[in-house]
Every structure is written in structure tokens, then in C-alpha cells.
NULUMSE-815484 format. One record per residue (C-alpha): residue in three letters; x negated, y, z negated. Coordinates in Angstrom, 2 decimals. Example, Ala and Ser with C-alpha at 12.3 -4.5 7.8 and 13.67 -1.06 7.14 Angstrom:
% NULUMSE-815484
<"ALA", <-12.30, -4.50, -7.80>>
<"SER", <-13.67, -1.06, -7.14>>
//
This chain:
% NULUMSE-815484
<"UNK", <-15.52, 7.29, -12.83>>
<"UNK", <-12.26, 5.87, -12.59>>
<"UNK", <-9.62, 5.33, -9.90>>
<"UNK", <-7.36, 8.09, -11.69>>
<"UNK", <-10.15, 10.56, -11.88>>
<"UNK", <-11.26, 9.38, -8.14>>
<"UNK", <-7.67, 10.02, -6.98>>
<"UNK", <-7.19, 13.46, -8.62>>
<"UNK", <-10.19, 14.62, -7.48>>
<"UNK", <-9.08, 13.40, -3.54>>
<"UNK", <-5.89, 15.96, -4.44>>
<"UNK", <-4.05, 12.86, -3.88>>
<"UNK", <-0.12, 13.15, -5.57>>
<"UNK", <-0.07, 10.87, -8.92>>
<"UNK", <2.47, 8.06, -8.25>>
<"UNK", <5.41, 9.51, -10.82>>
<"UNK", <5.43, 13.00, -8.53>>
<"UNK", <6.49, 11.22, -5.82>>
<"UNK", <9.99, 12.19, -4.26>>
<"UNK", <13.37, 10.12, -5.16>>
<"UNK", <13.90, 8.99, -1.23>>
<"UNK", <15.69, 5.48, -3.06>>
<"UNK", <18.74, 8.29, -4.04>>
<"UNK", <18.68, 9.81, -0.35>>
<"UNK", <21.36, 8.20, 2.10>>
<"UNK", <21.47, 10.69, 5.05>>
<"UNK", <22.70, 9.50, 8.79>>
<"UNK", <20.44, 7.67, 10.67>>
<"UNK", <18.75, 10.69, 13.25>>
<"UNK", <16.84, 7.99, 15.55>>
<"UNK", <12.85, 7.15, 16.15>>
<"UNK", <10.09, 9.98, 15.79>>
<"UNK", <6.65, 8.80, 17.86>>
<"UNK", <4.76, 7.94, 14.22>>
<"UNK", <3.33, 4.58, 14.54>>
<"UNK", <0.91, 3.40, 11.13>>
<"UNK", <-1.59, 1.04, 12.42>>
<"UNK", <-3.08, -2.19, 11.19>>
<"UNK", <-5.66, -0.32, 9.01>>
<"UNK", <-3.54, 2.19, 7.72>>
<"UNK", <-4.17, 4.87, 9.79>>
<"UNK", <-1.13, 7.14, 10.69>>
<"UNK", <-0.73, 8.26, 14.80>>
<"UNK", <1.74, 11.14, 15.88>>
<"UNK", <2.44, 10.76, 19.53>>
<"UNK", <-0.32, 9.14, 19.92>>
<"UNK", <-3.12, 11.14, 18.47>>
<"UNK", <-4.28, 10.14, 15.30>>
<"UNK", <-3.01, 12.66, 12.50>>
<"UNK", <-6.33, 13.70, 10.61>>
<"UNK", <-5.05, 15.74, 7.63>>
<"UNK", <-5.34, 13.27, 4.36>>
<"UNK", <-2.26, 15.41, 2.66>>
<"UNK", <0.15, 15.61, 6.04>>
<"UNK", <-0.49, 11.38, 5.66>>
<"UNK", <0.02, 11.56, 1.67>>
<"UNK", <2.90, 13.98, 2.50>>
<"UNK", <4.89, 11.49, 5.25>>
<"UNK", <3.64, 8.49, 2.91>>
<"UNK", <5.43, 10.06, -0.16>>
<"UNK", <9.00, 9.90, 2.03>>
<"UNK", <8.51, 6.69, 3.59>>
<"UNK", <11.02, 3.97, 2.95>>
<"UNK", <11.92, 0.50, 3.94>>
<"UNK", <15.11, -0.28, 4.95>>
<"UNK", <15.98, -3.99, 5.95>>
<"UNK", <13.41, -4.68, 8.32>>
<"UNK", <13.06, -0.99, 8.85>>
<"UNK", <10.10, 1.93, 8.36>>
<"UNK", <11.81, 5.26, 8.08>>
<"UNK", <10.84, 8.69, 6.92>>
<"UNK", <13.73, 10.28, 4.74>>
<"UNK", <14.78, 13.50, 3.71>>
<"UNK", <18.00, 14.29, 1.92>>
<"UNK", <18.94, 15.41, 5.26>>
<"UNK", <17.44, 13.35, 7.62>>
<"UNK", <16.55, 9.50, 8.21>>
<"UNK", <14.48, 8.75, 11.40>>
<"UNK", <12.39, 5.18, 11.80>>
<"UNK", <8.61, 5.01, 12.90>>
<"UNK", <6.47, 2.11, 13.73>>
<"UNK", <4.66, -0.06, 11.49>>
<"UNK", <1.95, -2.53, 12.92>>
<"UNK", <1.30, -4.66, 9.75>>
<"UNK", <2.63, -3.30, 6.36>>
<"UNK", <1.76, 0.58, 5.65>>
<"UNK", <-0.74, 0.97, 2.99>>
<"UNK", <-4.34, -0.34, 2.34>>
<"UNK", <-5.53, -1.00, -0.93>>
<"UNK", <-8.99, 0.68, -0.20>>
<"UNK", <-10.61, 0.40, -3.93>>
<"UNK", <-10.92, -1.51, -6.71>>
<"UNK", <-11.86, -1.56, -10.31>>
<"UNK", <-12.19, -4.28, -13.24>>
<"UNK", <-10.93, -3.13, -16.60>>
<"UNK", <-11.70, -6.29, -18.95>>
<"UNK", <-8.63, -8.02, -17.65>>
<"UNK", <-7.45, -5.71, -15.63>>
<"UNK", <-7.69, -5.20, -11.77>>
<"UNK", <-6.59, -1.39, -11.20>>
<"UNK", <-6.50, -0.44, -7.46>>
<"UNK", <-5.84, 2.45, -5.67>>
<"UNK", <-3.80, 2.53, -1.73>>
<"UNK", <-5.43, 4.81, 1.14>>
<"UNK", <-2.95, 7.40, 0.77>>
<"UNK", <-3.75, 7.82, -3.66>>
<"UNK", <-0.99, 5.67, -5.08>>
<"UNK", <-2.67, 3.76, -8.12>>
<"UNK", <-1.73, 0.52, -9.61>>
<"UNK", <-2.81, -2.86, -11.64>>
<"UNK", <-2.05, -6.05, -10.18>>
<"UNK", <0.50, -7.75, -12.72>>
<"UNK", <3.60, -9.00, -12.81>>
<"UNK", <4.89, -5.10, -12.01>>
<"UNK", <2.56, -5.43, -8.81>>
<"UNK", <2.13, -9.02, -8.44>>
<"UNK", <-0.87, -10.38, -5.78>>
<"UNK", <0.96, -12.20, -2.83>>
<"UNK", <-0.38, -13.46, 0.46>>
<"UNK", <1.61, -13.07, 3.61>>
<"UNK", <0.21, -15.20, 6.97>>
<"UNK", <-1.56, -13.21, 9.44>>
<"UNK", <-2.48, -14.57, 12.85>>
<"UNK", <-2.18, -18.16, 10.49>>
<"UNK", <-4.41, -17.16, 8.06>>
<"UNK", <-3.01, -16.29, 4.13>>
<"UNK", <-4.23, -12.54, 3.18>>
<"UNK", <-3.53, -10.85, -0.13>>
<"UNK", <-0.92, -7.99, -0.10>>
<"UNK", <0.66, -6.32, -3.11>>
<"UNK", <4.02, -4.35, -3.20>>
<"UNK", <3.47, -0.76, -3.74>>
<"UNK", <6.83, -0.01, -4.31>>
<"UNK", <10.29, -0.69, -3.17>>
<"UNK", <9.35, -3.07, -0.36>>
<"UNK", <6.45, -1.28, 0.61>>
<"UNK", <3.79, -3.56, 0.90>>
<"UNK", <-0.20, -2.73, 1.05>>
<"UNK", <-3.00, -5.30, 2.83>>
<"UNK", <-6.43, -5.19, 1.14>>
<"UNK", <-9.29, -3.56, 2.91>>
<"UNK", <-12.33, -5.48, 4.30>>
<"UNK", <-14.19, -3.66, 1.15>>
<"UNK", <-11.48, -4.38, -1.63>>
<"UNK", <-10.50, -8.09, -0.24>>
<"UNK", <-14.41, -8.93, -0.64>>
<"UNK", <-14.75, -7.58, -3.97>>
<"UNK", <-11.52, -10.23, -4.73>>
<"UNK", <-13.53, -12.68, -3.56>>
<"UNK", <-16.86, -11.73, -5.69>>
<"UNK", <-14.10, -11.94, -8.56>>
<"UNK", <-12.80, -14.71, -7.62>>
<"UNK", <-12.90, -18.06, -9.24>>
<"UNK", <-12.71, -21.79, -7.51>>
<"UNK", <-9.52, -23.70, -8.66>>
<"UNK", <-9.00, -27.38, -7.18>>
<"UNK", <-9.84, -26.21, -3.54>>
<"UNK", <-8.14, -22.87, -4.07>>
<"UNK", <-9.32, -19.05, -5.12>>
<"UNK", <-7.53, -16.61, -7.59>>
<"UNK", <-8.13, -13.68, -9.47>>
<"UNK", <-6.81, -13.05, -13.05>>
<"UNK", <-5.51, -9.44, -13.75>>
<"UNK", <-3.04, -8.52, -16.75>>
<"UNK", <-2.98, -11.89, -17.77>>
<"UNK", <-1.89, -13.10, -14.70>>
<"UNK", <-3.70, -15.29, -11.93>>
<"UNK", <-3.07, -14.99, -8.52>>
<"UNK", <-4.26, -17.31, -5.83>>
<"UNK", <-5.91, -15.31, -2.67>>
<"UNK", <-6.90, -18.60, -0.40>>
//
């Protein structure tokens, strides 16, 4: 099975149904208590928020702005919390040459120059991220960084991972 057919059978929103937030450009209308935590989880006022399509839902109007997270409406523009970046990449699939992956909140890509593997410095160590779109960023999984790693190849030292015709180094 695929990560398309995986996704649409989660009910999760296909990537080009997504709102056009980047053409909203309402006042800013302050913080709401949303917080998304290191994993990818999403917290309202402290309690986590359980429904997978209220998450897809705030996920599908969340934008970055400067070093901002905010939540945008054509109305309204109010900034949550973000403990690391906002999306996991939670699976991952080999195509030939192709690494397709899919985010914990259904948004499907293939690493390539459109969505290019990068690695940001956590607590000093280099982990893989990818940009999801317009600045927002996701961190691999435990379960999708290790199969990166089973994919991987040893370089001079170094590992990386060919997708698209492109190879990325992941440590």
C-alpha cells in the first residue's frame, strides 16, 4: 500500500486542498494557549488535543512568520508555541530512487530538490529535517530516521541517502 492510499484512508486532507493562509494578512490578535511539542503532538491549554482532524484542521492554517508560529484565518492571526519545528515525518517509503514520506498530520512528499533533506543541530547533535512548506519544517521520527539509516550508505566518514537523484548527508 502506498503512502497516498495510507493517507486517504487516515481521512487525512491531500496537500493541494490545503487553505491559501500565504494570501491572508489579517492584524495580529495575540497568543492562543496551543503549544506543538517536540514529537509533534498538539496541546490546547494544556491538555493534549486528541482529535487527528481538529490537529490536521489547525495544521492546515498554520504559518511561519519570521521567527513566528501562528494560526491564520482571513480574519484572524494569533501565535502558538512551537517546541522544535511542527511536523514529524512519521513514514517512509522507497520508490526505486525515490524516498516518498508522509508528516503526522497527512501531508505527503519526496525528498528532492522541491523538499530537500537538511540537518539542523539539536542539543549538538545534526538531525535530518525537511521543509514541508513555506518554512515549515518537519523532524524525522525515531521509526522514519532509522529506516534513513538502514538506507543509508557510508561516504568518507559521513552517511547520506539518495532520493530523486539527489544525495543528502544525514550524519
Amino acid at each position: 500500500m502506498s503512502l497516498q492510499d495510507l493517507s486517504v484512508l487516515a481521512g487525512m486532507v491531500p496537500n493541494d486542498s490545503r487553505p491559501p493562509v500565504e494570501l491572508w494578512h489579517p492584524e495580529h490578535c495575540g497568543d492562543i494557549d496551543i503549544r506543538i511539542d517536540r514529537r509533534g503532538d498538539w496541546y490546547h491549554e494544556g491538555g493534549l488535543i486528541g482529535r487527528p482532524a481538529l490537529v490536521r484542521l489547525f495544521a492546515s492554517i498554520l504559518r511561519k512568520d519570521g521567527e513566528d508560529y501562528v494560526l491564520v484565518t482571513p480574519a484572524e492571526k494569533m501565535r502558538i508555541q512551537v517546541e522544535d519545528l511542527p511536523f514529524q515525518i512519521v513514514l517512509l517509503e522507497r520508490d526505486g530512487d525515490a524516498i516518498h514520506a508522509i508528516t503526522n498530520v497527512g501531508d505527503t512528499l519526496t525528498l528532492g530538490l522541491k523538499h530537500p533533506l537538511q540537518l539542523s543541530e539539536v542539543g549538538g547533535q545534526p538531525l535530518p529535517c525537511v521543509e514541508i512548506r513555506a518554512g515549515l519544517m518537519a523532524r524525522f521520527g525515531r521509526n522514519a530516521y532509522y529506516q534513513l539509516v538502514d538506507w543509508a550508505e557510508e561516504r568518507a566518514g559521513r552517511y547520506w541517502v539518495t532520493s530523486a537523484g539527489q544525495s543528502f548527508e544525514i550524519g
